[in-house]
C-alpha positions in Angstrom: -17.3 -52.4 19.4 -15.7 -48.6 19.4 -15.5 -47.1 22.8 -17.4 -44.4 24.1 -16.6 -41.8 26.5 -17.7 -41.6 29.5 -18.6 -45.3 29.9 -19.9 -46.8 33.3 -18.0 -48.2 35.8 -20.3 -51.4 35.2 -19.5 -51.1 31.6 -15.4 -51.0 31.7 -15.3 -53.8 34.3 -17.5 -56.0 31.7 -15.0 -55.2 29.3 -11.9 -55.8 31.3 -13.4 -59.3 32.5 -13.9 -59.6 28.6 -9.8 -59.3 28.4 -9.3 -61.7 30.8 -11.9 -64.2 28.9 -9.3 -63.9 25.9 -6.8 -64.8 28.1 -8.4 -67.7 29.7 -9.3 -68.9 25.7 -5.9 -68.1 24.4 -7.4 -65.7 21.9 -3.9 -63.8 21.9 -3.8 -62.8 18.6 -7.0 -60.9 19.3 -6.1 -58.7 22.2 -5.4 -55.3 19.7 -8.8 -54.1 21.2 -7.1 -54.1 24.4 -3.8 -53.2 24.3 -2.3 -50.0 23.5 0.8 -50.9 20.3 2.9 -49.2 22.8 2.5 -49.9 27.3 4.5 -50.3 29.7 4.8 -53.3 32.1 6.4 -52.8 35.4 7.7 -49.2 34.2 9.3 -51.2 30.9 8.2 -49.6 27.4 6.6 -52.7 25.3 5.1 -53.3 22.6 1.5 -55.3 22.1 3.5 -57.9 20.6 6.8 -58.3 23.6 3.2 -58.2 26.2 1.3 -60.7 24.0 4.8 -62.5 23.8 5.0 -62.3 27.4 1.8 -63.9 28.4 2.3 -66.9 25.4 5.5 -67.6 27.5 3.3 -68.2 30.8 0.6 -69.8 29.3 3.9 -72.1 27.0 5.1 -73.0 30.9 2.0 -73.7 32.6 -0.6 -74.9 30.5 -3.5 -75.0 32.8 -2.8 -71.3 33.9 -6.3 -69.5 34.6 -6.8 -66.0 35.1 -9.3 -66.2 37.9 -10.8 -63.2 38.9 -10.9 -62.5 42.6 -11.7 -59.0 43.5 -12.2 -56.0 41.0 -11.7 -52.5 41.6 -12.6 -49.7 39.1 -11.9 -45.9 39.3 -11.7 -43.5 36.6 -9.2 -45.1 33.8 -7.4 -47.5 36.1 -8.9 -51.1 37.0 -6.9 -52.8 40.2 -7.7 -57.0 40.5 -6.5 -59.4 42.6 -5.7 -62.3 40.5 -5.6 -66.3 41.9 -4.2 -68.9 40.3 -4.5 -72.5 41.1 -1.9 -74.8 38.0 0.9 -76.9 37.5 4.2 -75.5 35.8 5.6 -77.5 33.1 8.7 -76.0 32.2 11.1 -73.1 33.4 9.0 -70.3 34.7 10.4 -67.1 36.5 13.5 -69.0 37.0 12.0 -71.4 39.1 11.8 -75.6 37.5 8.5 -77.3 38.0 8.3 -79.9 40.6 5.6 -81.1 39.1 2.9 -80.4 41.3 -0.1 -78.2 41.5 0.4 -74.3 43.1 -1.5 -71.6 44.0 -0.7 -68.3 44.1 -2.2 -64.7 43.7 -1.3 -61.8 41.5 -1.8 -57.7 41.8 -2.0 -56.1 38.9 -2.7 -52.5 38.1 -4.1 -51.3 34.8 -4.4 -47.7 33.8 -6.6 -47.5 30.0 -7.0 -44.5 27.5 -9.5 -45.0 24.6 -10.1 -48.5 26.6 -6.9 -49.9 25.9 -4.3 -50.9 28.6 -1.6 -48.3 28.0 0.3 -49.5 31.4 0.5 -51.9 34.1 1.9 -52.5 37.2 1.9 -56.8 38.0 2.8 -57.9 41.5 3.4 -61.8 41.8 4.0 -63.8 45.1 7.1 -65.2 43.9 8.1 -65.8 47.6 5.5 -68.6 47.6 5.6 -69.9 44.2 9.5 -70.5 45.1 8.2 -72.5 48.3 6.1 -74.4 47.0 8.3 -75.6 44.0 11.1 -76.1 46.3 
């Protein structure tokens, strides 16, 4: 569907939670509604395809990851969520080898949209813990 201007704030989060139901199906190829060709990640210029790339890797390391939707905040063009994964890395993944048990970890991640598409975002991972616990 086209986006409208102004939408809801009940509206964007239903479509932001709609992202993350792509992500949780793997329907990667199908993320142009989305994504902006060009973002950034972290400050980092990317395209759709390095971002798309990107996630592939993490869902190519752990296969049970699940983008699980803890809290959701929504103001203006920007959506903040707290993230929570519970999954077991199979290969190589920020570095770290897979032990090969189970972690849990959470993620905060910034999103700021024009036209409805992410345009930039700002991820914060526990990696302290994920390190731990694959130690």
């Amino acid at each position: 569907p086209g986006w409208r201007s102004p939408i809801t704030e009940a509206e964007f989060e239903a479509h932001y939670r709609r992202y993350i139901s792509y992500l949780n199906n793997r329907r990667l190829d199908e993320l142009d509604e989305f994504l902006h060709e060009e973002l950034t990640y972290n400050g980092e210029p990317e395209t759709r395809a390095d971002y798309r790339a990107r996630i592939a890797g993490d869902v190519a390391a752990i296969p049970d990851l699940y983008f699980d939707v803890h809290l959701i905040v929504v103001s203006g063009d920007q959506i903040a969520c707290r993230l929570f994964y519970n999954c077991t890395p199979q290969s190589e993944w920020l570095g770290l080898q897979p032990n090969g048990k189970s972690i849990s970890f959470a993620e905060h991640v910034f999103y700021k949209f024009r036209d409805g598409k992410i345009y930039e975002v700002w991820s914060l991972l526990d990696v302290p813990s994920i390190a731990e616990q694959l130690a």
